[in-house]
PQR file of N, CA, C, O and H, with PARSE charges and radii, in Angstrom:
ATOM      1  N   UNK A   1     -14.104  -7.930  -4.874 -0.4000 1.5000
ATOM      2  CA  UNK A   1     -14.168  -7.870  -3.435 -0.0000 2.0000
ATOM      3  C   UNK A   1     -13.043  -6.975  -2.922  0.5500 1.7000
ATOM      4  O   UNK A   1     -11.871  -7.186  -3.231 -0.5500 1.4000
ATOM      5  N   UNK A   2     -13.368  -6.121  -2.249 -0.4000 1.5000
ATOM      6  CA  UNK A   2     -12.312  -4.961  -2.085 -0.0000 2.0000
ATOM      7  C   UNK A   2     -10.919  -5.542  -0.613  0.5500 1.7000
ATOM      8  O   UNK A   2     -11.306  -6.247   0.319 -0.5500 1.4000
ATOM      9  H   UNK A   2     -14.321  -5.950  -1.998  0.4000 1.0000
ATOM     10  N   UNK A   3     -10.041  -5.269  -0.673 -0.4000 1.5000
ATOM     11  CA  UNK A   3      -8.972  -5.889   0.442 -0.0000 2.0000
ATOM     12  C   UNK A   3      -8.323  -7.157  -0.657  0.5500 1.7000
ATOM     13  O   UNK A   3      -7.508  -7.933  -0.157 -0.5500 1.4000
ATOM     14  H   UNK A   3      -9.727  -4.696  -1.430  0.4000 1.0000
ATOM     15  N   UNK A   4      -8.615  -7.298  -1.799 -0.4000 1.5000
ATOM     16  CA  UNK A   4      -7.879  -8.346  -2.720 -0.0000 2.0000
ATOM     17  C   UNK A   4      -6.655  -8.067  -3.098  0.5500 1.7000
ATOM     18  O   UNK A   4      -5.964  -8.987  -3.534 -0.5500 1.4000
ATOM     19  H   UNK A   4      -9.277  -6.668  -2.205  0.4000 1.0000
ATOM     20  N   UNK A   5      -6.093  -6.654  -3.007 -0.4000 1.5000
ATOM     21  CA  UNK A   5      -5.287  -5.654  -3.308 -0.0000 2.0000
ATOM     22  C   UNK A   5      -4.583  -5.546  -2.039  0.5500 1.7000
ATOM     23  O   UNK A   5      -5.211  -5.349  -0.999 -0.5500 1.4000
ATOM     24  H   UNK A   5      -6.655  -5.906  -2.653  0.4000 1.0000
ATOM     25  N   UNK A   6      -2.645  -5.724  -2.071 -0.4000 1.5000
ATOM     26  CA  UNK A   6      -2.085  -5.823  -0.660 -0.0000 2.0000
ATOM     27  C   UNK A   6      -1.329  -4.283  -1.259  0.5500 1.7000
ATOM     28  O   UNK A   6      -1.015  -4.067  -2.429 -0.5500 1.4000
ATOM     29  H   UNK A   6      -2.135  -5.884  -2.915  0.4000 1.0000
ATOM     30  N   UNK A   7      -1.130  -3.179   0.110 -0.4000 1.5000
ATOM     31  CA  UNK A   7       0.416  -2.182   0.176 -0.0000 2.0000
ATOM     32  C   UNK A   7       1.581  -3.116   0.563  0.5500 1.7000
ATOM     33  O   UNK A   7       1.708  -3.919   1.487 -0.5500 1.4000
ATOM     34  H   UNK A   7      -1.385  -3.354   1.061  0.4000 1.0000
ATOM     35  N   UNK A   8       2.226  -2.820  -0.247 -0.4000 1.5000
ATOM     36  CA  UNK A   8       3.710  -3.291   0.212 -0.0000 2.0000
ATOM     37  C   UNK A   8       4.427  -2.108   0.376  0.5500 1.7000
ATOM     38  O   UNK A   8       4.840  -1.470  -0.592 -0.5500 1.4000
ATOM     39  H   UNK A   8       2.122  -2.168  -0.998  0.4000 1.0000
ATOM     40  N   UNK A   9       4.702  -1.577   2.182 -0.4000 1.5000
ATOM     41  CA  UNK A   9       5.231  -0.568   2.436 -0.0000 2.0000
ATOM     42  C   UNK A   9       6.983  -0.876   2.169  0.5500 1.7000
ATOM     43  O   UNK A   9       7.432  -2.008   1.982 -0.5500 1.4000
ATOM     44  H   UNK A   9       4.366  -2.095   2.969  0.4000 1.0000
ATOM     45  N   UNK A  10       7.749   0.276   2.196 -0.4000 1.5000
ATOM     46  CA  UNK A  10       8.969   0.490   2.788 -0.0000 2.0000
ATOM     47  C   UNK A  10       9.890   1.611   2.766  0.5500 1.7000
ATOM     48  O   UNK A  10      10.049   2.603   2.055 -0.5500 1.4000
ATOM     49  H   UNK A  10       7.385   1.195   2.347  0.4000 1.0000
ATOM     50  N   UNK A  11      10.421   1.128   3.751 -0.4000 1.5000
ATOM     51  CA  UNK A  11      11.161   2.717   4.212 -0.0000 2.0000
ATOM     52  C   UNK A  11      10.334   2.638   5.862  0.5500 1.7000
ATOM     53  O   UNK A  11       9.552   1.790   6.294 -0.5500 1.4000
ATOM     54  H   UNK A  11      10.292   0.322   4.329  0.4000 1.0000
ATOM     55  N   UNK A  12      10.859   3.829   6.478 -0.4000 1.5000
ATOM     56  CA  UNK A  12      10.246   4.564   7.845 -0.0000 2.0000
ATOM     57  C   UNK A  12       9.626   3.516   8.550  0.5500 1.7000
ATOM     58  O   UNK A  12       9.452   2.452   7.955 -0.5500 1.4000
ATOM     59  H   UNK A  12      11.494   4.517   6.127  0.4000 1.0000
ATOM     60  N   UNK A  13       9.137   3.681  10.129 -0.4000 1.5000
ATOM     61  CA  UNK A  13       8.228   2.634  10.954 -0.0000 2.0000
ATOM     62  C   UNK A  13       7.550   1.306  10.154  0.5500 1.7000
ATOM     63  O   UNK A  13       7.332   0.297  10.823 -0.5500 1.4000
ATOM     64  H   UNK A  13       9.278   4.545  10.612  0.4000 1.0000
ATOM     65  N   UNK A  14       7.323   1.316   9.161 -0.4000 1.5000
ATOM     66  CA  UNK A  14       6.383   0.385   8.626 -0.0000 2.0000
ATOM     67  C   UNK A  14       7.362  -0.374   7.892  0.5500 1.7000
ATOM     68  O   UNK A  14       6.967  -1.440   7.419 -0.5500 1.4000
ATOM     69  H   UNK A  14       7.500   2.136   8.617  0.4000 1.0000
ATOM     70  N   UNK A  15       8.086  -0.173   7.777 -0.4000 1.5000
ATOM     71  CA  UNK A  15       9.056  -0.740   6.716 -0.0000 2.0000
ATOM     72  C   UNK A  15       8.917  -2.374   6.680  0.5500 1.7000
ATOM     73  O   UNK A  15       9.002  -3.132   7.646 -0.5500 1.4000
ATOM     74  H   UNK A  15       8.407   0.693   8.160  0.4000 1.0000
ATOM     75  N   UNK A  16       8.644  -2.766   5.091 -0.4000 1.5000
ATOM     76  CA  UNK A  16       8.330  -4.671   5.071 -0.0000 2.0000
ATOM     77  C   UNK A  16       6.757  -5.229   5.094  0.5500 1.7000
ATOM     78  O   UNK A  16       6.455  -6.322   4.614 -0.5500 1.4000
ATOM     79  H   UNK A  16       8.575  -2.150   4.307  0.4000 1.0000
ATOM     80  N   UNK A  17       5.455  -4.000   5.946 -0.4000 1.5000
ATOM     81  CA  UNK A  17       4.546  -4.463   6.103 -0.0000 2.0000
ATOM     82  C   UNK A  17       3.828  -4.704   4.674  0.5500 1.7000
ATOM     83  O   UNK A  17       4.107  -4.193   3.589 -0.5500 1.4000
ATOM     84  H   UNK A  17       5.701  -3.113   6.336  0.4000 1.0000
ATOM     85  N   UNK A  18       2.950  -5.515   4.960 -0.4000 1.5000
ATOM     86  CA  UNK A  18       1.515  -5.745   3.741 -0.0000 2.0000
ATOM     87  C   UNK A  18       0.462  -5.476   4.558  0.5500 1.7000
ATOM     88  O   UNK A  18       0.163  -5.933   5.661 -0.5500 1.4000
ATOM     89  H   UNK A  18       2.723  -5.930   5.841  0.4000 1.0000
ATOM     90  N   UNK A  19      -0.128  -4.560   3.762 -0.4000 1.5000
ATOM     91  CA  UNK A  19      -1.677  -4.456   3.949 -0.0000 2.0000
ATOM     92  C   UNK A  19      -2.582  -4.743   3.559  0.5500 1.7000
ATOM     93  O   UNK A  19      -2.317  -4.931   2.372 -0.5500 1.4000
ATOM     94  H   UNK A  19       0.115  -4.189   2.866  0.4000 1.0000
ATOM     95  N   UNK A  20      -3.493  -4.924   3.684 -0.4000 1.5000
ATOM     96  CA  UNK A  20      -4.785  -4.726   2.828 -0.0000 2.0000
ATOM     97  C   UNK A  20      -5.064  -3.680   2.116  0.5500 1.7000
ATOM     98  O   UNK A  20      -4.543  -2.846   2.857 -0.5500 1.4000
ATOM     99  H   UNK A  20      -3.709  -4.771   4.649  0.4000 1.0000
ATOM    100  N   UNK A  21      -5.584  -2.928   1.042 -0.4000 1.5000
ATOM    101  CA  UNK A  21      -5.751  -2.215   0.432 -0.0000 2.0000
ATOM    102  C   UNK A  21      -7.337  -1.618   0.232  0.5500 1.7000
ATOM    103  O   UNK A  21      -7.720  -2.672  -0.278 -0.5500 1.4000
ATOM    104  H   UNK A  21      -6.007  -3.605   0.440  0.4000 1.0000
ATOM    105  N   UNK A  22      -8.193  -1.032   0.227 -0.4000 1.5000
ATOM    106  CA  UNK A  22      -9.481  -1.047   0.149 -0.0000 2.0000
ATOM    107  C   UNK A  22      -9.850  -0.482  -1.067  0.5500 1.7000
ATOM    108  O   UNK A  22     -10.225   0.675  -1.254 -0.5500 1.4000
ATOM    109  H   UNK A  22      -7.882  -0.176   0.641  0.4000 1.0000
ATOM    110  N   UNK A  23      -9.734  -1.273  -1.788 -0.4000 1.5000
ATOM    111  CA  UNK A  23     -10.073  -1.241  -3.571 -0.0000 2.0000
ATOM    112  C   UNK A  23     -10.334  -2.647  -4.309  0.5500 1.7000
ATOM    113  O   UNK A  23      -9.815  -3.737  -4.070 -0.5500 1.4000
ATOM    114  H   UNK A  23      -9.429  -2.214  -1.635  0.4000 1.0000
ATOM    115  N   UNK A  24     -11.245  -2.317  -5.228 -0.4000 1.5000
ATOM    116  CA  UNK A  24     -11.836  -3.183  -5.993 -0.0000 2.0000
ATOM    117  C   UNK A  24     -10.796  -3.721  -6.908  0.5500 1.7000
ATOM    118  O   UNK A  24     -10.776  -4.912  -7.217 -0.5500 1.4000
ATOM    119  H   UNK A  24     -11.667  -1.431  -5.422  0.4000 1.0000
ATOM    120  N   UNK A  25      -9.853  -2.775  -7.383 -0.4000 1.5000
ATOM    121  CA  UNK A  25      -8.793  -2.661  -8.779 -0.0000 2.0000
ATOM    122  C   UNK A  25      -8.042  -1.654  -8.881  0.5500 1.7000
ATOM    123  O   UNK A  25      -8.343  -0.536  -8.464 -0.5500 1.4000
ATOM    124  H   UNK A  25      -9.869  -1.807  -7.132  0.4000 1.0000
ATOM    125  N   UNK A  26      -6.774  -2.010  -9.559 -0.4000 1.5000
ATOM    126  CA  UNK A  26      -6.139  -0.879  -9.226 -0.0000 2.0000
ATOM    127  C   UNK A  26      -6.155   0.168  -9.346  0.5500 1.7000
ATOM    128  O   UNK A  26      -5.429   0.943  -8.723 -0.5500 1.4000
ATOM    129  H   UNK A  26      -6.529  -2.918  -9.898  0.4000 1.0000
ATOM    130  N   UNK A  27      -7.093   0.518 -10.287 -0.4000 1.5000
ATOM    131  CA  UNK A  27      -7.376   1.813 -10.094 -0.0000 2.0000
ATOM    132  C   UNK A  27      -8.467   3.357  -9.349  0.5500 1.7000
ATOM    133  O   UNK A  27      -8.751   4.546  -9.489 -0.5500 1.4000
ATOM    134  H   UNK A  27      -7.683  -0.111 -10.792  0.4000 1.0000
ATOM    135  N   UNK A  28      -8.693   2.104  -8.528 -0.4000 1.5000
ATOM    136  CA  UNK A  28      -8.956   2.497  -7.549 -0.0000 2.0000
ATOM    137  C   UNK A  28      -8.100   3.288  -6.244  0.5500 1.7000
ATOM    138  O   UNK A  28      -8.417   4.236  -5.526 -0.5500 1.4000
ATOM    139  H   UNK A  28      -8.462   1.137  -8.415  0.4000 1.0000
ATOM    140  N   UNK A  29      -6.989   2.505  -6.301 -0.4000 1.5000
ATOM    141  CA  UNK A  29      -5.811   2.557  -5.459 -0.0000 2.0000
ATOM    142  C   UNK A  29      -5.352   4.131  -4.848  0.5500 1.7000
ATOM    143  O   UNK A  29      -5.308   5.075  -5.637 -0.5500 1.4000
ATOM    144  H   UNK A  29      -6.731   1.735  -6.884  0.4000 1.0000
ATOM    145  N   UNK A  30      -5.099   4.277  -3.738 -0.4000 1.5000
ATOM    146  CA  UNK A  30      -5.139   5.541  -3.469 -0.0000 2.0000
ATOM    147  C   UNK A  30      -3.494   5.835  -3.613  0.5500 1.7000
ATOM    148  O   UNK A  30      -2.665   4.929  -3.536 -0.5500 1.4000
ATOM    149  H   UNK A  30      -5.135   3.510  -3.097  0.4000 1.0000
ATOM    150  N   UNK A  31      -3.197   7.057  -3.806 -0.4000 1.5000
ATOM    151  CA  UNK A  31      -1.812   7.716  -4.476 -0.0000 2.0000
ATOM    152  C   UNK A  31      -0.594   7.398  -3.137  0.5500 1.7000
ATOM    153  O   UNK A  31       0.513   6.864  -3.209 -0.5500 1.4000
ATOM    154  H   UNK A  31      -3.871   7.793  -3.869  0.4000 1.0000
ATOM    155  N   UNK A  32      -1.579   8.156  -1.568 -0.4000 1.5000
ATOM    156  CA  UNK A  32      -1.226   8.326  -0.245 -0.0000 2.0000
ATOM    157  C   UNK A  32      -2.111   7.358   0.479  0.5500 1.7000
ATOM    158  O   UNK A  32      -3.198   6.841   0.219 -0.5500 1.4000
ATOM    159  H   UNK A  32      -2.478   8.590  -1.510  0.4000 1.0000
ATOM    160  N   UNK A  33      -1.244   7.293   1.504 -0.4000 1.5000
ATOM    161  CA  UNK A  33      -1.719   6.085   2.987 -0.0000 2.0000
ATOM    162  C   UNK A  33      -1.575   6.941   3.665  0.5500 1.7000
ATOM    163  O   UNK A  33      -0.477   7.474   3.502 -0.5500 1.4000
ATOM    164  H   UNK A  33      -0.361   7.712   1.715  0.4000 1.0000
ATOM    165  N   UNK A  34      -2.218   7.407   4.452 -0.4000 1.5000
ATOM    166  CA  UNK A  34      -2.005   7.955   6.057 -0.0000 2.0000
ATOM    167  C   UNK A  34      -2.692   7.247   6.615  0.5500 1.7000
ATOM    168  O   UNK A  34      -3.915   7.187   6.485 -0.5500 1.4000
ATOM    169  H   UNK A  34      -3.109   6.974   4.584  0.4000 1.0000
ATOM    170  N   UNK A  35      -1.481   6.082   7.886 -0.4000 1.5000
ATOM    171  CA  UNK A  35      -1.704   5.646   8.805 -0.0000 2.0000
ATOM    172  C   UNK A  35      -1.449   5.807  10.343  0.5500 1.7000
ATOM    173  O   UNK A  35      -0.635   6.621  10.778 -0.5500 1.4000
ATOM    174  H   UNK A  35      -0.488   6.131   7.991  0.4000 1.0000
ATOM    175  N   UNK A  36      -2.029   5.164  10.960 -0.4000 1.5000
ATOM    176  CA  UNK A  36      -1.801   5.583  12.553 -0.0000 2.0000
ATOM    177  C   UNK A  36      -0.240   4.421  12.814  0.5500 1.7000
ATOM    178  O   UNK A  36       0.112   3.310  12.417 -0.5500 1.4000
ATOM    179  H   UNK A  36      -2.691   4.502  10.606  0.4000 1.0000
ATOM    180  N   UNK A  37       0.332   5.550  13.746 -0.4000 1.5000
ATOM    181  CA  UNK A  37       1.638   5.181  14.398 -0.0000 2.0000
ATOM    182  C   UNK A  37       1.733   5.933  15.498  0.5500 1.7000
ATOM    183  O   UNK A  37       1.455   7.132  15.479 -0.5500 1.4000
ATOM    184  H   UNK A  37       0.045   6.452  14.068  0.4000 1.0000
ATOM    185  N   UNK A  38       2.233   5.149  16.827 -0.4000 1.5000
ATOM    186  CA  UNK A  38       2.544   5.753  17.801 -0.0000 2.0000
ATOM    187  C   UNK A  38       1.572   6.621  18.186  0.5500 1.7000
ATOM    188  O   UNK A  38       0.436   6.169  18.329 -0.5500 1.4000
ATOM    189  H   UNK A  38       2.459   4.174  16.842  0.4000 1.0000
ATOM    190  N   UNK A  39       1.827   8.039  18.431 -0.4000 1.5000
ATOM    191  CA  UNK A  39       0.963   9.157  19.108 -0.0000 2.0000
ATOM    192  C   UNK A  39       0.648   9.656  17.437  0.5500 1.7000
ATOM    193  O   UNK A  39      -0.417  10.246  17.256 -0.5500 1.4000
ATOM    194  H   UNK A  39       2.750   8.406  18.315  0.4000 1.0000
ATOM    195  N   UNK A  40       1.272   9.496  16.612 -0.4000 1.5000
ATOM    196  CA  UNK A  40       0.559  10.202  15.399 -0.0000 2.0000
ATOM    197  C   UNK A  40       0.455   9.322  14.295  0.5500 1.7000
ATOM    198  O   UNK A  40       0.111   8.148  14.426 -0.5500 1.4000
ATOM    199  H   UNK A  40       2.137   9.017  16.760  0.4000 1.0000
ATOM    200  N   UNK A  41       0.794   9.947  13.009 -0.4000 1.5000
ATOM    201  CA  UNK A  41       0.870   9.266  11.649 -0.0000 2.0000
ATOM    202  C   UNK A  41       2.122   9.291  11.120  0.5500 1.7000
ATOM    203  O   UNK A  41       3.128   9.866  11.535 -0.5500 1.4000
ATOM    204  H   UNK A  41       1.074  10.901  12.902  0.4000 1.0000
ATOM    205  N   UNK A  42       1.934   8.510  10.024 -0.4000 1.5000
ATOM    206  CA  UNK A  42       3.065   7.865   8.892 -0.0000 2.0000
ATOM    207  C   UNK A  42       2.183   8.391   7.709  0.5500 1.7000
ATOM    208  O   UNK A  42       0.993   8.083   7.633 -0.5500 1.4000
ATOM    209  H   UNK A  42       1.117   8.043   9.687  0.4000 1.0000
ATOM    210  N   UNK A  43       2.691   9.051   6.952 -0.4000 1.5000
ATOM    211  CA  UNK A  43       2.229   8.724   5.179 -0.0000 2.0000
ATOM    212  C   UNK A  43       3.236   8.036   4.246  0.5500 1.7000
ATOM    213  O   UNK A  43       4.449   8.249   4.226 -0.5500 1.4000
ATOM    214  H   UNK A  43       3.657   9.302   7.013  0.4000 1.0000
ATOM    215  N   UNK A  44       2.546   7.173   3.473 -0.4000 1.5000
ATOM    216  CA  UNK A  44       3.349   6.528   2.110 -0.0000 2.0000
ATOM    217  C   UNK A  44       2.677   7.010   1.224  0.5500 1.7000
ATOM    218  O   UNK A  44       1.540   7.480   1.267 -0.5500 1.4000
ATOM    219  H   UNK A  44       1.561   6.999   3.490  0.4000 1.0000
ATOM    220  N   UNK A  45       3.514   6.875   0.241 -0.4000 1.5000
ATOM    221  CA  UNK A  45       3.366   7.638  -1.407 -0.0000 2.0000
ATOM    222  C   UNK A  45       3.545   6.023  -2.088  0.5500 1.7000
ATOM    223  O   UNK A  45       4.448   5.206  -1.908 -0.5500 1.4000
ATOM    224  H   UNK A  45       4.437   6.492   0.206  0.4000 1.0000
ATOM    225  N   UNK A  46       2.151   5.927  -3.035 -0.4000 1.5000
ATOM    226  CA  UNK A  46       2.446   5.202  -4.282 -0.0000 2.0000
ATOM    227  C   UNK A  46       3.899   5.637  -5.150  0.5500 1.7000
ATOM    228  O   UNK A  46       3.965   6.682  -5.797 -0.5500 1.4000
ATOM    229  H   UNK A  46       1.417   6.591  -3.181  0.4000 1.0000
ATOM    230  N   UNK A  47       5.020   4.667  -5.047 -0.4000 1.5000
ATOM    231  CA  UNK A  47       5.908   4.263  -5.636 -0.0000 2.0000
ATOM    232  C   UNK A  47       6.236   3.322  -6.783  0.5500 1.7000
ATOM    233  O   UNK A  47       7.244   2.617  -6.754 -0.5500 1.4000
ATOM    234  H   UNK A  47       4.967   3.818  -4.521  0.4000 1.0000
ATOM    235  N   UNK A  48       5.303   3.319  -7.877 -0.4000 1.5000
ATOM    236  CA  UNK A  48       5.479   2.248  -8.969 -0.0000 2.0000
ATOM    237  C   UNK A  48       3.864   1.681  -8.993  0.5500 1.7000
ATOM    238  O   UNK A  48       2.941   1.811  -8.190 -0.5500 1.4000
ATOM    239  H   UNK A  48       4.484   3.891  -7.900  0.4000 1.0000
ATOM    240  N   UNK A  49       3.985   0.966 -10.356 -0.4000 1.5000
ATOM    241  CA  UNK A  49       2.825  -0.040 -10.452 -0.0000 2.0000
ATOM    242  C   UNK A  49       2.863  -1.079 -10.156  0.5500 1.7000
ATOM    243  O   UNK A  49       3.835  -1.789  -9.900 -0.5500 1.4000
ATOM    244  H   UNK A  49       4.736   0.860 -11.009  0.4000 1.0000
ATOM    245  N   UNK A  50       0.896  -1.471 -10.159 -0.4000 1.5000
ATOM    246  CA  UNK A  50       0.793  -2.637  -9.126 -0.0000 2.0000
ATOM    247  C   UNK A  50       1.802  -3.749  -9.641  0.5500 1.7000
ATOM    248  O   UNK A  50       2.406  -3.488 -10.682 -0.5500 1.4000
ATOM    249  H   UNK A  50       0.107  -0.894 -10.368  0.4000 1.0000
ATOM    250  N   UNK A  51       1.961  -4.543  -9.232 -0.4000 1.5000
ATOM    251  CA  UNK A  51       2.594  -6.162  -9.742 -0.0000 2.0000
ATOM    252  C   UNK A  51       1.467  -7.032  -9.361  0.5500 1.7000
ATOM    253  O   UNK A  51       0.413  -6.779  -8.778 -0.5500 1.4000
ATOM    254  H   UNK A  51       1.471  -4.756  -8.387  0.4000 1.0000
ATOM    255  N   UNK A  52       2.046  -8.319  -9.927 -0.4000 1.5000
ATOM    256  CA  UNK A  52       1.070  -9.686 -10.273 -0.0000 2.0000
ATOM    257  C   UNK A  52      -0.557  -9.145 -10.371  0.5500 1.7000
ATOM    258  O   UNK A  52      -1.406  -9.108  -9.480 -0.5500 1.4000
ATOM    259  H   UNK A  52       2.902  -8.524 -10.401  0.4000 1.0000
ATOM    260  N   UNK A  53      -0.626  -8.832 -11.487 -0.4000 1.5000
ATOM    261  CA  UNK A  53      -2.501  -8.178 -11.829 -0.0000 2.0000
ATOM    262  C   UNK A  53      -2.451  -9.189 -12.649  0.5500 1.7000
ATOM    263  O   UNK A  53      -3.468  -8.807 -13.227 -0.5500 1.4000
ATOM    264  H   UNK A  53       0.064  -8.863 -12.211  0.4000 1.0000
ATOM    265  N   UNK A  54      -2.130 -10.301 -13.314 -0.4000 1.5000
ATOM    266  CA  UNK A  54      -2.878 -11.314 -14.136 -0.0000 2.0000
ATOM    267  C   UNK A  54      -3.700 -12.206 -13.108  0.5500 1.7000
ATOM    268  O   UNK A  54      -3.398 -12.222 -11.915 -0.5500 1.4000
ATOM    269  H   UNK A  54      -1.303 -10.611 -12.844  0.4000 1.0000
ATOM    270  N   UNK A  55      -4.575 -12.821 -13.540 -0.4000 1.5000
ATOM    271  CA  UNK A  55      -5.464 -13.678 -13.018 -0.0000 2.0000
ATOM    272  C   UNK A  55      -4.959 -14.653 -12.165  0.5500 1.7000
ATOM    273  O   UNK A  55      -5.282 -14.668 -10.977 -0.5500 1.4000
ATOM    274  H   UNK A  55      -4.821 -12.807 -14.510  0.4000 1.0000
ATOM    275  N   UNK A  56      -3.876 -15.816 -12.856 -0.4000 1.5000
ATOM    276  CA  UNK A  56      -3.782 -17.168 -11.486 -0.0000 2.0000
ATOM    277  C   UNK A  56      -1.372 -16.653 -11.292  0.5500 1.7000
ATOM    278  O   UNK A  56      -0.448 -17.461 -11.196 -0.5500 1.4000
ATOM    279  H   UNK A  56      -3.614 -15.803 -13.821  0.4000 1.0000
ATOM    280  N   UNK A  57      -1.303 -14.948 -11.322 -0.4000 1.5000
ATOM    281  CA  UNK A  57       0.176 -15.162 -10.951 -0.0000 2.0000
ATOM    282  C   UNK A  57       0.150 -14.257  -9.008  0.5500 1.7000
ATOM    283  O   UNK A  57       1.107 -13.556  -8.681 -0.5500 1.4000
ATOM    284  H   UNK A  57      -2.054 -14.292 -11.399  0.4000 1.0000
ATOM    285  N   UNK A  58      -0.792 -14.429  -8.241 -0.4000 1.5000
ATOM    286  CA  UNK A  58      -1.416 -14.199  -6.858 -0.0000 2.0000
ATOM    287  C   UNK A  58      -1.827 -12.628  -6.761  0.5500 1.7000
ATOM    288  O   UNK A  58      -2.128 -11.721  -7.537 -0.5500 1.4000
ATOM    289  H   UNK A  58      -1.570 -14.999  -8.507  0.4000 1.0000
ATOM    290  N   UNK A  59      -1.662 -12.835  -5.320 -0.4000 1.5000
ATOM    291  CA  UNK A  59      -2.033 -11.271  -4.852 -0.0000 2.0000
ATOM    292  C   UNK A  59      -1.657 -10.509  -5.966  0.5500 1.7000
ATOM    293  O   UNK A  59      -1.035 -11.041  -6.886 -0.5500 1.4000
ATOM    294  H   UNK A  59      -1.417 -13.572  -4.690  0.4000 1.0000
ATOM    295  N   UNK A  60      -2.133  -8.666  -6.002 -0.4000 1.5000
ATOM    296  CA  UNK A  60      -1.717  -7.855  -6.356 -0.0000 2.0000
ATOM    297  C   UNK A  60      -1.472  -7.200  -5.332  0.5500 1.7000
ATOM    298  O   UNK A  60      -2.099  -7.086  -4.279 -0.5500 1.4000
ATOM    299  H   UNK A  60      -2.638  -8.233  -5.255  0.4000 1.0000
ATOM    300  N   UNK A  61      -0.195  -6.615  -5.806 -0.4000 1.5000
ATOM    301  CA  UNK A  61       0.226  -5.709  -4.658 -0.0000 2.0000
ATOM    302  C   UNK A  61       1.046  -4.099  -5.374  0.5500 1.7000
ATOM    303  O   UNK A  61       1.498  -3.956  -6.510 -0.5500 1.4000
ATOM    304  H   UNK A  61       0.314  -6.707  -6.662  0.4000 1.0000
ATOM    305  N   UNK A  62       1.009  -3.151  -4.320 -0.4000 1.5000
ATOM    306  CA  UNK A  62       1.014  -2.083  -4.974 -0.0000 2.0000
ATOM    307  C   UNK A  62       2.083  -1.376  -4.237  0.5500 1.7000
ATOM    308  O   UNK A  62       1.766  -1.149  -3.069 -0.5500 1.4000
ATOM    309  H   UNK A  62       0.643  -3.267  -3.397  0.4000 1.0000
ATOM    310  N   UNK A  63       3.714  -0.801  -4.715 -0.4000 1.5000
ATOM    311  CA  UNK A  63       4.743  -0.764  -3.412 -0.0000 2.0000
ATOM    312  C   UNK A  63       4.247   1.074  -2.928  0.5500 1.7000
ATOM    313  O   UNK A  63       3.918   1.970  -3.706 -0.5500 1.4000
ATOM    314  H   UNK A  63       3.971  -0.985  -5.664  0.4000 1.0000
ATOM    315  N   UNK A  64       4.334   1.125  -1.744 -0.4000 1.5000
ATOM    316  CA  UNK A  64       4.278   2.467  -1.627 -0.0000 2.0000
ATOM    317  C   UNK A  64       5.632   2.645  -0.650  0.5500 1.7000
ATOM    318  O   UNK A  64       6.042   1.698   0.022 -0.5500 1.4000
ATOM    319  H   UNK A  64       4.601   0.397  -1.112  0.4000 1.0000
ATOM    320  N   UNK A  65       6.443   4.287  -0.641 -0.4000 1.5000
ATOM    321  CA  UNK A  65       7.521   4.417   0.074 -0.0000 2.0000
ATOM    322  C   UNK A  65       7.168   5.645   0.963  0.5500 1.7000
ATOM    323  O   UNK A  65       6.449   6.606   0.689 -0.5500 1.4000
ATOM    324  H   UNK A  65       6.111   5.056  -1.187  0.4000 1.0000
ATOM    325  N   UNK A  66       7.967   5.321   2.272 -0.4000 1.5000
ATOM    326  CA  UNK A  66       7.706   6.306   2.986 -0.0000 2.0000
ATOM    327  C   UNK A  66       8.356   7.673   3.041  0.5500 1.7000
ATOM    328  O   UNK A  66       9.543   7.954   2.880 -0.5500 1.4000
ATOM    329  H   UNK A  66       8.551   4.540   2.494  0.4000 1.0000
ATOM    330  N   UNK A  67       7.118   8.626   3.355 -0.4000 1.5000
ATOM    331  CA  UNK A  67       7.330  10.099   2.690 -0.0000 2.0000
ATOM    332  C   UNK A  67       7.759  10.626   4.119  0.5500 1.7000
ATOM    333  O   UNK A  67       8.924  10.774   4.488 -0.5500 1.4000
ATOM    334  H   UNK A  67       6.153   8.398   3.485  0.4000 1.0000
ATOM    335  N   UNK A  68       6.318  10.952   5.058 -0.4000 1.5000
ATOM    336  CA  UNK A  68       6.907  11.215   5.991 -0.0000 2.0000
ATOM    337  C   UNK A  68       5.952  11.213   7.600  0.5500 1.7000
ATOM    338  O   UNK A  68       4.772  10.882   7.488 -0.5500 1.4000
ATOM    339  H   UNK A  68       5.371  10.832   4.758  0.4000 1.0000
ATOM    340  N   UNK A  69       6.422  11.544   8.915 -0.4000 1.5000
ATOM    341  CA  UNK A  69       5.995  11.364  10.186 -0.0000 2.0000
ATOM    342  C   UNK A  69       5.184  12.461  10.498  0.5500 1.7000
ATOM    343  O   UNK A  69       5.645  13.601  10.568 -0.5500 1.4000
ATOM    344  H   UNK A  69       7.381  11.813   9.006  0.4000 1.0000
ATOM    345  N   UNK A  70       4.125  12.220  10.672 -0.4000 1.5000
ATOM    346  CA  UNK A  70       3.197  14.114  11.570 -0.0000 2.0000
ATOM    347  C   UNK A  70       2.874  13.609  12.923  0.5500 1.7000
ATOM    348  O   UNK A  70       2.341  14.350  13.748 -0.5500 1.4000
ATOM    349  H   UNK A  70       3.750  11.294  10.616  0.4000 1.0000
TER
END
């Protein structure tokens, strides 16, 4: 079920958030986030691999850091 997968941003405007992710598995996972902020965007960059991917240790989550503002 895709959104099973959280971003764990940090750095820049977003800094601390969890998201939802829109992937089945991680490898699905996209490299870049460009999200909406303010009048424009934020991008994050995949920073490391996912954590907790075993079955009963919770969410997976995937850290991404912020690159930069357009």
């Amino acid at each position: 079920m895709a959104g099973n997968i959280l971003g764990r941003l940090s750095g820049g405007p977003l800094d601390g958030q969890i998201i939802p992710l829109q992937a089945d598995d991680v490898t699905q996972v996209e490299e870049e986030l460009v999200l909406p902020w303010d009048t424009g965007h934020v991008v994050y960059r995949k920073a490391g691999a996912a954590e907790n991917t075993g079955e009963h240790d919770g969410p997976t989550t995937v850290p991404y850091r912020f690159d930069t503002q357009m």
